[in-house]
py3Dmol code that shows the C-alpha trace and the ligand (Angstrom):
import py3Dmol

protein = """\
ATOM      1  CA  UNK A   1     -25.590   2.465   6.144  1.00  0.00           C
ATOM      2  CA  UNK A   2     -22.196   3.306   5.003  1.00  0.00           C
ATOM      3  CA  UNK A   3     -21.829   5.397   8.090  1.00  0.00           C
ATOM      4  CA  UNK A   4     -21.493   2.348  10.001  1.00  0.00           C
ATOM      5  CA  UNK A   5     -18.883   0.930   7.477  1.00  0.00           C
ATOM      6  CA  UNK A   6     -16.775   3.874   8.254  1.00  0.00           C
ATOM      7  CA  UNK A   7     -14.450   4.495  10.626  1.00  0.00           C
ATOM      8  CA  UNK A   8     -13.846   7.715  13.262  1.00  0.00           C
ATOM      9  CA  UNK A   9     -10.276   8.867  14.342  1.00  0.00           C
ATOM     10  CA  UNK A  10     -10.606   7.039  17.387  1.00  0.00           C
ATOM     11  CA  UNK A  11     -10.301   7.835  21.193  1.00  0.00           C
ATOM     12  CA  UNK A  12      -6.734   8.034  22.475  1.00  0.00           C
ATOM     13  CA  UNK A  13      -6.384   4.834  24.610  1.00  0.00           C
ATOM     14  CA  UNK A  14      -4.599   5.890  27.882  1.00  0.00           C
ATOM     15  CA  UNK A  15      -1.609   2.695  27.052  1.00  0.00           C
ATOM     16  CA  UNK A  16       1.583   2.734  26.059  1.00  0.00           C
ATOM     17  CA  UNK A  17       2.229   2.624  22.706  1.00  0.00           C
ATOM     18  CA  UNK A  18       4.926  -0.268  22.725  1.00  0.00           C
ATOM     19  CA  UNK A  19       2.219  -1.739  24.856  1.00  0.00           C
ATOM     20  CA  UNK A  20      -0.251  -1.693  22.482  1.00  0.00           C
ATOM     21  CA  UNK A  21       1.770  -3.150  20.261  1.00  0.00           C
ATOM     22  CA  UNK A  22       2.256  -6.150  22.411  1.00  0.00           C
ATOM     23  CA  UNK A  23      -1.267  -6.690  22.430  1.00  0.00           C
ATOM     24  CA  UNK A  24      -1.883  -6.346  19.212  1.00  0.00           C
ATOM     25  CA  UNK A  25       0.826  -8.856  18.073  1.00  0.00           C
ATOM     26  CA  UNK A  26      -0.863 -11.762  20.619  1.00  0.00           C
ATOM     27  CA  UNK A  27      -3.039 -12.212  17.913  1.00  0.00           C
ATOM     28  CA  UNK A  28      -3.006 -12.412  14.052  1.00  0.00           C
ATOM     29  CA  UNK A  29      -0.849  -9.439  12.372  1.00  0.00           C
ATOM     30  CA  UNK A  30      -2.165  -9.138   8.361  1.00  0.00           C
ATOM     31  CA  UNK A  31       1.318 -10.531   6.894  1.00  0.00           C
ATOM     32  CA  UNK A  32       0.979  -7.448   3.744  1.00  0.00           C
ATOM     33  CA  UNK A  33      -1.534  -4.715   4.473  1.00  0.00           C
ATOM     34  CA  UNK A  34      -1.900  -2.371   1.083  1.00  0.00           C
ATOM     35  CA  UNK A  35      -3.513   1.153   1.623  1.00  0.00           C
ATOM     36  CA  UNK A  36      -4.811   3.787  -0.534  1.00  0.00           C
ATOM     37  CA  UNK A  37      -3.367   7.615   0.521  1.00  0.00           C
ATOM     38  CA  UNK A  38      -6.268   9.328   0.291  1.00  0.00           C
ATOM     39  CA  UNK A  39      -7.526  13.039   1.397  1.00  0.00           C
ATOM     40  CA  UNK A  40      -4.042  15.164   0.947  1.00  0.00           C
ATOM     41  CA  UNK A  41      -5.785  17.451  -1.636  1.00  0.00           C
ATOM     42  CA  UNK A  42      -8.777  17.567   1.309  1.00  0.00           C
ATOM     43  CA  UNK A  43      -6.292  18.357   4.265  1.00  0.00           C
ATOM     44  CA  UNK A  44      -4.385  21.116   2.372  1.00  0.00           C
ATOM     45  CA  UNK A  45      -8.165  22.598   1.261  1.00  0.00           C
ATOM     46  CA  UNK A  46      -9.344  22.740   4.832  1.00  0.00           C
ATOM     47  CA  UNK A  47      -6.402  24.969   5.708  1.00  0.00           C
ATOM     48  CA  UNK A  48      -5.807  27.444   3.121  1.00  0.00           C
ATOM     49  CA  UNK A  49      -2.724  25.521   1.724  1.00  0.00           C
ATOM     50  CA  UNK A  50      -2.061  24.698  -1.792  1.00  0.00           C
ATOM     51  CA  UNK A  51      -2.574  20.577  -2.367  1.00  0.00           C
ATOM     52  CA  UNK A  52       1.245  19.999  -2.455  1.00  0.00           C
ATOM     53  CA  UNK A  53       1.533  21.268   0.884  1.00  0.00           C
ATOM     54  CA  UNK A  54      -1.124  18.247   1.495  1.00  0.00           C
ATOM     55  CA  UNK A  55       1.037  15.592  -0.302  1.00  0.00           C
ATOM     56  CA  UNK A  56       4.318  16.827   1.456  1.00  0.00           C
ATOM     57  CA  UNK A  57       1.793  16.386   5.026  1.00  0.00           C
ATOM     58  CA  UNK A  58       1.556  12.767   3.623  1.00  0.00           C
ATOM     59  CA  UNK A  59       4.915  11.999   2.914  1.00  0.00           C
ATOM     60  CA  UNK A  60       5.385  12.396   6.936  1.00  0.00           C
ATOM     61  CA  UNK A  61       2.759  10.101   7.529  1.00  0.00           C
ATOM     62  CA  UNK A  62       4.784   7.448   5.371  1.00  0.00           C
ATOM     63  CA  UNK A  63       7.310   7.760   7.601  1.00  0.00           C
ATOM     64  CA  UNK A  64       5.760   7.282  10.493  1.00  0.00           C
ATOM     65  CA  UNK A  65       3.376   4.519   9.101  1.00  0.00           C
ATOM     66  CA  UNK A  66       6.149   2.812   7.378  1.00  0.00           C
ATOM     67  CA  UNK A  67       7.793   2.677  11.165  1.00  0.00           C
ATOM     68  CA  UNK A  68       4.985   1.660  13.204  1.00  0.00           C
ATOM     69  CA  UNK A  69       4.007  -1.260  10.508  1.00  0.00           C
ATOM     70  CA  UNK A  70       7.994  -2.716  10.677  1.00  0.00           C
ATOM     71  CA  UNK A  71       7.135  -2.346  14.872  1.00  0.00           C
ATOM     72  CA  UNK A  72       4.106  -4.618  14.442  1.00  0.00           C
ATOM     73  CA  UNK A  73       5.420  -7.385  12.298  1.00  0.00           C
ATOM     74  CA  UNK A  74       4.154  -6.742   8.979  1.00  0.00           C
ATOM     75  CA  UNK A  75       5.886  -8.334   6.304  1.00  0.00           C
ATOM     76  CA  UNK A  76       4.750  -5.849   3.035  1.00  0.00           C
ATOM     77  CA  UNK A  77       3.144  -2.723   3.264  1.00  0.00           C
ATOM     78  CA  UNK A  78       2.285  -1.195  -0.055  1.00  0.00           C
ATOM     79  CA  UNK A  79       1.360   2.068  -0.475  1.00  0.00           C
ATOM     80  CA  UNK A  80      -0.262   3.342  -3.815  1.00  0.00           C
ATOM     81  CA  UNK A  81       1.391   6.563  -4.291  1.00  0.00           C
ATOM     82  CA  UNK A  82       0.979   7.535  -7.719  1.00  0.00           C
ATOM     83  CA  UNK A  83      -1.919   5.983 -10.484  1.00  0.00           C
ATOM     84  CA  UNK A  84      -1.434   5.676 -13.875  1.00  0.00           C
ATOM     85  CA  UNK A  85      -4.243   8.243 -14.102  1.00  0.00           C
ATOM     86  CA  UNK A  86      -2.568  10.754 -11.578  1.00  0.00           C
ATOM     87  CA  UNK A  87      -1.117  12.478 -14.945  1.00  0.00           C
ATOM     88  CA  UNK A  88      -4.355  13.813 -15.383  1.00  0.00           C
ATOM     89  CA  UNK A  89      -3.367  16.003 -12.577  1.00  0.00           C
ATOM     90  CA  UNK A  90      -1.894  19.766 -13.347  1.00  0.00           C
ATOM     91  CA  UNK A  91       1.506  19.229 -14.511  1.00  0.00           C
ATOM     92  CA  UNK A  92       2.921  21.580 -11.792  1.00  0.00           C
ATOM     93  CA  UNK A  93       0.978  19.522  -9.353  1.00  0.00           C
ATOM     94  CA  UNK A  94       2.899  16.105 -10.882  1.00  0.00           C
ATOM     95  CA  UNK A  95       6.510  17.364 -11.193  1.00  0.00           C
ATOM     96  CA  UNK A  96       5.982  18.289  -7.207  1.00  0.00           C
ATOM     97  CA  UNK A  97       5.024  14.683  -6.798  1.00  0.00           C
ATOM     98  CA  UNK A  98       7.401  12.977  -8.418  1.00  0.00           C
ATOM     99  CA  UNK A  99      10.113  15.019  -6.230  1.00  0.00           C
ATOM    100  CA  UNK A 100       8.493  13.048  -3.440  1.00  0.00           C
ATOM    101  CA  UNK A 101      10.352   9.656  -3.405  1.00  0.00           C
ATOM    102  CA  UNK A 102      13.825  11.983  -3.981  1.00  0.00           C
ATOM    103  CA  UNK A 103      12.944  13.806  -0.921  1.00  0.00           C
ATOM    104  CA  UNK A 104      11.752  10.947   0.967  1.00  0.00           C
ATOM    105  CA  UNK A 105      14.982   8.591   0.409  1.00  0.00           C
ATOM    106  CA  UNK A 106      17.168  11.493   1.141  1.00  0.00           C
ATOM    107  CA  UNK A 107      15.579  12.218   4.036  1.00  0.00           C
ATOM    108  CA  UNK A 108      14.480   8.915   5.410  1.00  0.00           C
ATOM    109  CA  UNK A 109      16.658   6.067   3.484  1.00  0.00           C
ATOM    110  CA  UNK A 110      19.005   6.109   6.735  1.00  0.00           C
ATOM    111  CA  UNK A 111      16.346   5.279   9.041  1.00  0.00           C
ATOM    112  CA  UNK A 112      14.714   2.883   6.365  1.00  0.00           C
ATOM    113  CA  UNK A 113      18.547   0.565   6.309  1.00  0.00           C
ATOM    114  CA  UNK A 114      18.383   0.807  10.165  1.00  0.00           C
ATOM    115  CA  UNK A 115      14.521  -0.178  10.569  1.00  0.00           C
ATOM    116  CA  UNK A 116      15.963  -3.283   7.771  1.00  0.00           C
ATOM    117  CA  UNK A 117      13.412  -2.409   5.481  1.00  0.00           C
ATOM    118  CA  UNK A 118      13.898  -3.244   2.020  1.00  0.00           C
ATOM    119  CA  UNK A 119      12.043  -0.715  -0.730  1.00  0.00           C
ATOM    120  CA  UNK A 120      10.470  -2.029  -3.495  1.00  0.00           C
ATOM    121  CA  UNK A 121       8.152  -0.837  -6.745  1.00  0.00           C
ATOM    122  CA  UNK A 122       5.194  -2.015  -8.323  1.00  0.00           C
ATOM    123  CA  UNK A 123       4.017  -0.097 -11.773  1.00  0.00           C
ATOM    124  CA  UNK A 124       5.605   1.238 -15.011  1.00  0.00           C
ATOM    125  CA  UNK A 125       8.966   2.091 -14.107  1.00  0.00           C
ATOM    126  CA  UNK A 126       9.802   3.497 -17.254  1.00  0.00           C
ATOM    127  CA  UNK A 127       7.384   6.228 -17.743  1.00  0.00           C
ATOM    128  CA  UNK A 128       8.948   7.762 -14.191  1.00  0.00           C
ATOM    129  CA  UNK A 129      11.136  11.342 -14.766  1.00  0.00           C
ATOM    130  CA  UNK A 130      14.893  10.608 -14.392  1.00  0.00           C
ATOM    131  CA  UNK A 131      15.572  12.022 -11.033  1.00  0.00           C
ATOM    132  CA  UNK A 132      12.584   9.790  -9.593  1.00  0.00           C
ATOM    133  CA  UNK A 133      13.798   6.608 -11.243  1.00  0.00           C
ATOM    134  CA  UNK A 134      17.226   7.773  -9.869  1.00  0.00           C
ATOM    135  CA  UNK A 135      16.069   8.077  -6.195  1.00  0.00           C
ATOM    136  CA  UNK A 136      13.776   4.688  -6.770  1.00  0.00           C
ATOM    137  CA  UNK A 137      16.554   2.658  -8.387  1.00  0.00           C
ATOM    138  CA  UNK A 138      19.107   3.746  -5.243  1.00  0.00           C
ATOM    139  CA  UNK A 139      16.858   2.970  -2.168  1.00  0.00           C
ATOM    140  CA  UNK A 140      16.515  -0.450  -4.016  1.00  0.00           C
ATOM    141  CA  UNK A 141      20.277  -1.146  -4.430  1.00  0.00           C
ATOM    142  CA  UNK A 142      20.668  -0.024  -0.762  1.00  0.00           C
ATOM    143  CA  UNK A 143      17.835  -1.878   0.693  1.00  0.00           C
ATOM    144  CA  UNK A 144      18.460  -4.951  -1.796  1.00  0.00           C
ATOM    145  CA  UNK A 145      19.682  -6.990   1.027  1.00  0.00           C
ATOM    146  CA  UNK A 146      17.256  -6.053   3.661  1.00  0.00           C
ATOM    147  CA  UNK A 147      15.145  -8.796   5.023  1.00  0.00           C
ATOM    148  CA  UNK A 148      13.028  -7.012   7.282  1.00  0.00           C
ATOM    149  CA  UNK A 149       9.690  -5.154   5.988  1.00  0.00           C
ATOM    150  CA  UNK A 150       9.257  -4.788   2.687  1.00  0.00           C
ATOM    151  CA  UNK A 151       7.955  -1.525   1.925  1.00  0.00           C
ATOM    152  CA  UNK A 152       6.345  -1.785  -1.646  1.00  0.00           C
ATOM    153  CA  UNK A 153       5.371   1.871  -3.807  1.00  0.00           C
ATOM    154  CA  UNK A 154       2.648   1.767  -6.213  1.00  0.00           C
ATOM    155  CA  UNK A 155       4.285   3.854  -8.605  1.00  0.00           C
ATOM    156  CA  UNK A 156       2.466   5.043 -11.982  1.00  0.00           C
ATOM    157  CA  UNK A 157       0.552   2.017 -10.897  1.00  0.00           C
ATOM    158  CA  UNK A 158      -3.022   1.044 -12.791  1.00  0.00           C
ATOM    159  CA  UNK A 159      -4.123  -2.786 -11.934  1.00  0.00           C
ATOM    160  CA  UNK A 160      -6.340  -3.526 -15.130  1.00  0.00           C
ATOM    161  CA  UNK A 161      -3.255  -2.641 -17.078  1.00  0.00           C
ATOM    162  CA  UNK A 162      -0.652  -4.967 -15.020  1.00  0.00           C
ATOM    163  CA  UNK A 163      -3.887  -7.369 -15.816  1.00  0.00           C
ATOM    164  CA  UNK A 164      -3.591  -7.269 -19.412  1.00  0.00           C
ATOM    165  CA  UNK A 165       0.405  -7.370 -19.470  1.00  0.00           C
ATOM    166  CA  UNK A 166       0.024 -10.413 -17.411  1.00  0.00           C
ATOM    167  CA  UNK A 167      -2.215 -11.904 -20.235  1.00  0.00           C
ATOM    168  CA  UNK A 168       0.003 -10.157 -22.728  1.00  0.00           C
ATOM    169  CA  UNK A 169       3.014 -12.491 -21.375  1.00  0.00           C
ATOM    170  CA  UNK A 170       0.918 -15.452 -21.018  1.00  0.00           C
ATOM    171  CA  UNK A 171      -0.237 -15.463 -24.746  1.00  0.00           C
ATOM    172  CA  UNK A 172       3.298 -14.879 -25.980  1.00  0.00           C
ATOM    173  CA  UNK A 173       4.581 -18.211 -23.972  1.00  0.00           C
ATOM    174  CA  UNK A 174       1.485 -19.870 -25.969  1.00  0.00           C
ATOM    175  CA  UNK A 175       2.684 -18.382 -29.035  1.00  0.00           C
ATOM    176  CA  UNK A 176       6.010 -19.874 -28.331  1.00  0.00           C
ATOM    177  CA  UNK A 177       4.530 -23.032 -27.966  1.00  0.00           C
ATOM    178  CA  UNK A 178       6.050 -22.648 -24.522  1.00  0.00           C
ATOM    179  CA  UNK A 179       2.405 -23.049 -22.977  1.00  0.00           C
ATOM    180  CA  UNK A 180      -0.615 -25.354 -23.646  1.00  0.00           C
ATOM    181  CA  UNK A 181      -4.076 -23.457 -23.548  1.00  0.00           C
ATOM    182  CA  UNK A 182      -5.032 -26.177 -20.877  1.00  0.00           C
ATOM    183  CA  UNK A 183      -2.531 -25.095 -19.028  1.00  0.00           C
ATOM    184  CA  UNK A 184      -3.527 -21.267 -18.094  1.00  0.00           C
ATOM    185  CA  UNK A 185      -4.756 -20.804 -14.573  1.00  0.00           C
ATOM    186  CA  UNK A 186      -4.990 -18.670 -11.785  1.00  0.00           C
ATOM    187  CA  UNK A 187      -1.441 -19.797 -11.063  1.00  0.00           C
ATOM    188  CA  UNK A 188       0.012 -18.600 -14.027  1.00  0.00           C
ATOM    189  CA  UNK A 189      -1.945 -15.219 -14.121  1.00  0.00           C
ATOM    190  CA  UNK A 190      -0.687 -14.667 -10.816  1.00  0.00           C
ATOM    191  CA  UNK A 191       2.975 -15.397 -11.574  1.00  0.00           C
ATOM    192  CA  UNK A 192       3.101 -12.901 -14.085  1.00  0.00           C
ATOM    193  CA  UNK A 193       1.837  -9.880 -12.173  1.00  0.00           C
ATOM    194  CA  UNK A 194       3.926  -7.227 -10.553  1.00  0.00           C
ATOM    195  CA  UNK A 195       3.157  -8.399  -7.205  1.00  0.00           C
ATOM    196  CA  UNK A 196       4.391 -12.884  -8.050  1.00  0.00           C
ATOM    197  CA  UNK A 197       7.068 -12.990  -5.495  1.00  0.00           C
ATOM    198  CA  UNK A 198       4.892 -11.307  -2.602  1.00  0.00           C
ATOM    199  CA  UNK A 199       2.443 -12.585  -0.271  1.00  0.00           C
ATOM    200  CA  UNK A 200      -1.755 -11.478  -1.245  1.00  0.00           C
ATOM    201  CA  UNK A 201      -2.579  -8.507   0.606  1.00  0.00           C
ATOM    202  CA  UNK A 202      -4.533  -9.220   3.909  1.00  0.00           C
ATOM    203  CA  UNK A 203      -5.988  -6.033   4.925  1.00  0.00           C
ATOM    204  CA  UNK A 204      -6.199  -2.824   2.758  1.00  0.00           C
ATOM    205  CA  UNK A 205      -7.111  -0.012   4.130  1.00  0.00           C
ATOM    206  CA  UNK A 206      -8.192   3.743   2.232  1.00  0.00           C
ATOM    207  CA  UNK A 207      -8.717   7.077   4.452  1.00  0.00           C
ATOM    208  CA  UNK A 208     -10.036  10.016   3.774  1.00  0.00           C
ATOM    209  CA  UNK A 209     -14.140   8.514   3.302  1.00  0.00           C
ATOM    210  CA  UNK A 210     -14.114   7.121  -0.047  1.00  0.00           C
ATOM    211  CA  UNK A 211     -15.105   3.425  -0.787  1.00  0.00           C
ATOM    212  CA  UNK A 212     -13.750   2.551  -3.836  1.00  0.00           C
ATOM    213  CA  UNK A 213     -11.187   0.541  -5.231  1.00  0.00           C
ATOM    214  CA  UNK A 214      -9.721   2.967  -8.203  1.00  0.00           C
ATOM    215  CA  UNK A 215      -8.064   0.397 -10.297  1.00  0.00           C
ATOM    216  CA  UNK A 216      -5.865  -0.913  -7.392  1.00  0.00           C
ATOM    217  CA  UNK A 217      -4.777  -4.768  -7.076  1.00  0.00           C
ATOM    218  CA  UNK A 218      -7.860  -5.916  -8.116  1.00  0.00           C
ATOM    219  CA  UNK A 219      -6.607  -9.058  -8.185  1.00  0.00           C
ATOM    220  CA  UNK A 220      -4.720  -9.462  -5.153  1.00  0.00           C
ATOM    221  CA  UNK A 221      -7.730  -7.799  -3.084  1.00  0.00           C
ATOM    222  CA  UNK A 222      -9.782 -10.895  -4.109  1.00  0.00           C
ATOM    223  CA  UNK A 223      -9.475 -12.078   0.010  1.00  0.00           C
ATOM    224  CA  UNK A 224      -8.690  -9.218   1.881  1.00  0.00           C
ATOM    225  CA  UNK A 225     -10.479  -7.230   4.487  1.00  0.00           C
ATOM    226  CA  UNK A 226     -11.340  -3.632   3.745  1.00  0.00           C
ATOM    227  CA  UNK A 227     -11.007  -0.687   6.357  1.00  0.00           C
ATOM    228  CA  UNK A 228     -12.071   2.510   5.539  1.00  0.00           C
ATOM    229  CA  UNK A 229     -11.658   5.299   7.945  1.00  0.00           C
ATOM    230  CA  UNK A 230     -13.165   9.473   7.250  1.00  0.00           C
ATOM    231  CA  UNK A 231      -9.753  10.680   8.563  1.00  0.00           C
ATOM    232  CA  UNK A 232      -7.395  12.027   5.686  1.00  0.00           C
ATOM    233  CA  UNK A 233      -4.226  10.797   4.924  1.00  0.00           C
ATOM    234  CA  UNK A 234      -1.899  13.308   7.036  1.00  0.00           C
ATOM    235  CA  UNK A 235      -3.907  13.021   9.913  1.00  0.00           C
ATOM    236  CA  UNK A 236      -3.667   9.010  10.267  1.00  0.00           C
ATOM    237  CA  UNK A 237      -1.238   8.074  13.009  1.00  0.00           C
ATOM    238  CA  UNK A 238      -0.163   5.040  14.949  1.00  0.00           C
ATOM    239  CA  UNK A 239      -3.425   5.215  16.535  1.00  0.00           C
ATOM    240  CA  UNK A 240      -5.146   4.888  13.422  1.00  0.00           C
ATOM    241  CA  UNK A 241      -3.105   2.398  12.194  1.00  0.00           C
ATOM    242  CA  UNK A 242      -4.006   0.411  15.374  1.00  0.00           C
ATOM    243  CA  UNK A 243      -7.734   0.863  15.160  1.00  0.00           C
ATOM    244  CA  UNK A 244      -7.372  -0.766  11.527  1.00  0.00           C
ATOM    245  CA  UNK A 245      -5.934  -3.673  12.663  1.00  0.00           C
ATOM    246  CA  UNK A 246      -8.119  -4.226  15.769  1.00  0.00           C
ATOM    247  CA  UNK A 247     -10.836  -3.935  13.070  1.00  0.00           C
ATOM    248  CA  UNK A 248      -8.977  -6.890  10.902  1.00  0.00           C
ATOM    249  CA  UNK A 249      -8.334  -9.026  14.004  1.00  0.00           C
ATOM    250  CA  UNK A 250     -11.995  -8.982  15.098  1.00  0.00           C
ATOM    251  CA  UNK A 251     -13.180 -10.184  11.862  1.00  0.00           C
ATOM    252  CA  UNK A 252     -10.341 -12.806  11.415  1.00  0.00           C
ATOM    253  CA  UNK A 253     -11.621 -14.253  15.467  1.00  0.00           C
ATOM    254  CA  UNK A 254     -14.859 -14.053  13.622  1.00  0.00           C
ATOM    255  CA  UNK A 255     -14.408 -16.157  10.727  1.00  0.00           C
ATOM    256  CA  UNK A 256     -10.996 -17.879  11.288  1.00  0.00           C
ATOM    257  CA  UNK A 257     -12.320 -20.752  13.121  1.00  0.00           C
ATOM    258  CA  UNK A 258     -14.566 -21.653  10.034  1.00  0.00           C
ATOM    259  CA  UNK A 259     -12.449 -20.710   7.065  1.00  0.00           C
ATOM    260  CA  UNK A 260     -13.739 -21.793   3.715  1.00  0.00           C
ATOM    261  CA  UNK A 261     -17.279 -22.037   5.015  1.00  0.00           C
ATOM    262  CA  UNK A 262     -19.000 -18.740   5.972  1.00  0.00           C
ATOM    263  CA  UNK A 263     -16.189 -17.203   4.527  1.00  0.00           C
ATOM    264  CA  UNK A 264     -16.595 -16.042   0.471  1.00  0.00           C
TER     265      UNK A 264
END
"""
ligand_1 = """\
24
V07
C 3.867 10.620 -2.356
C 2.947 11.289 -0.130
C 2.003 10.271 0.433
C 0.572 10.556 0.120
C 0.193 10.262 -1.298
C 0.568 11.262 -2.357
C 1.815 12.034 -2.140
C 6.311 8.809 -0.596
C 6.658 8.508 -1.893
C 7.721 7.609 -2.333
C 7.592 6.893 -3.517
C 8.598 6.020 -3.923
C 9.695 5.868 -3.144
C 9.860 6.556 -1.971
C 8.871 7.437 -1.564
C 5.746 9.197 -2.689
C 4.659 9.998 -4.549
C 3.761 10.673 -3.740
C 4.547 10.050 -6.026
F 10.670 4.993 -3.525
N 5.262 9.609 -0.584
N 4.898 9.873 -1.854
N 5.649 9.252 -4.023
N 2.952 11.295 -1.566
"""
view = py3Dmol.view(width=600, height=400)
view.addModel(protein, "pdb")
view.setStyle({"model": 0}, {"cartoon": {"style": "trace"}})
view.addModel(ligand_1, "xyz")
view.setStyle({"model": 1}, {"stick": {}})
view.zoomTo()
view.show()
């Protein structure tokens, strides 16, 4: 049953890749696709390799996501990099990861200004070591202008939590007498999340054979299309990143035409 759900790496299509690309952007590009890294742990088991050797595999495949998503006209990709309950995780195995973004940046911020992406964060900032806030804070100064894809981490990220904030602020403005109870809607749930001034994710997708959510933009998911593919996270590639949005343009043909009615 779920077999079917799931997707294969799939079979190399003899075409270009630039014109695969064309092809793909004839028809409906998800404006933010959101994905969940999955199967780094998995890829460095399967080889003998400790799991950082896994998440340093992934940080590659960032890259090379980050530049095949700017190529096809996304507007936001986020990328959940690090859950609020990540610090579960051996502490050797979290002060490697948050090195990551440091690495990244100083390896990749050049080609990040030239691409015109602009980085940006979602989670609790504050909680982040120094050197990672450092690295975070300076890609975001750099990129500040940018107005080409906006490449959004999920840092230290939990979505129930941003959930309660939100109500946290809206109850406070009530307080205030800022706010009539009447007045609370989706709307204003919405503005106070971490994600107000970005489009709702279209598409996500998570690798690596799990079908779960784990606490990620429950909230902005609401309308998207899922993908889910077996291959792990250092092993998806332009390819793969293709196949999910062939998957996401077949079901938009199929229920784009009747919006609002099959559609729930
Ligand atoms: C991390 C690599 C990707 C797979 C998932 C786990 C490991 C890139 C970043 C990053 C974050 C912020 C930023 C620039 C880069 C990152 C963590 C883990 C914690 F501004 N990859 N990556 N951060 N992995």
């Amino acid at each position: 049953m779920l077999g079917k759900l799931m997707r294969k790496k799939p079979i190399v299509p003899d075409i270009k890749m630039s014109d695969q690309i064309a092809l793909l952007k004839s028809r409906k590009i998800p404006a933010h696709v959101a994905i969940i890294m999955d199967g780094n742990g998995r890829w460095a088991k399967q080889r003998n390799l400790p799991r950082v050797a896994g998440h340093h595999e992934g940080m590659k495949t960032v890259r090379r996501i980050t530049r095949v998503a700017s190529d096809l006209g996304i507007k936001v990709l986020t990328l959940y990099a690090f859950s609020t309950e990540n610090w579960k995780r051996p502490k050797v195995e979290i002060d490697f990861l948050m090195k990551l973004p440091g690495e990244f940046l100083s390896t990749y911020l050049p080609e990040l200004i030239e691409q015109n992406v602009k980085v940006e964060m979602i989670g609790n900032f504050s909680m982040l070591p120094d050197h990672t806030k450092d690295a975070i804070r300076r890609a975001m100064e750099e990129t500040a202008s940018n107005d080409g894809m906006t490449l959004n981490f999920a840092m230290n990220y939990g979505s129930r939590l941003e959930l309660v904030e939100s109500v946290k602020k809206i109850a406070n403005l009530v307080a205030e007498g800022k706010l009539a109870i009447e007045d609370i809607d989706e709307t204003q749930i919405e503005s106070h999340l971490m994600t107000a001034h970005l489009p709702e994710p279209d598409l996500l997708i998570r690798t690596s054979g799990e079908v779960r959510l784990s606490n990620f933009m429950l909230w902005q998911l609401a309308y998207a299309e899922f993908t889910f593919t077996d291959v792990l996270w250092p092993d998806f590639d332009e390819l793969c990143m293709f196949d999910a949005i062939k998957d996401f343009q077949s079901r938009s043909r199929r229920f784009g035409s009747v919006e609002g009615e099959k559609e729930a």
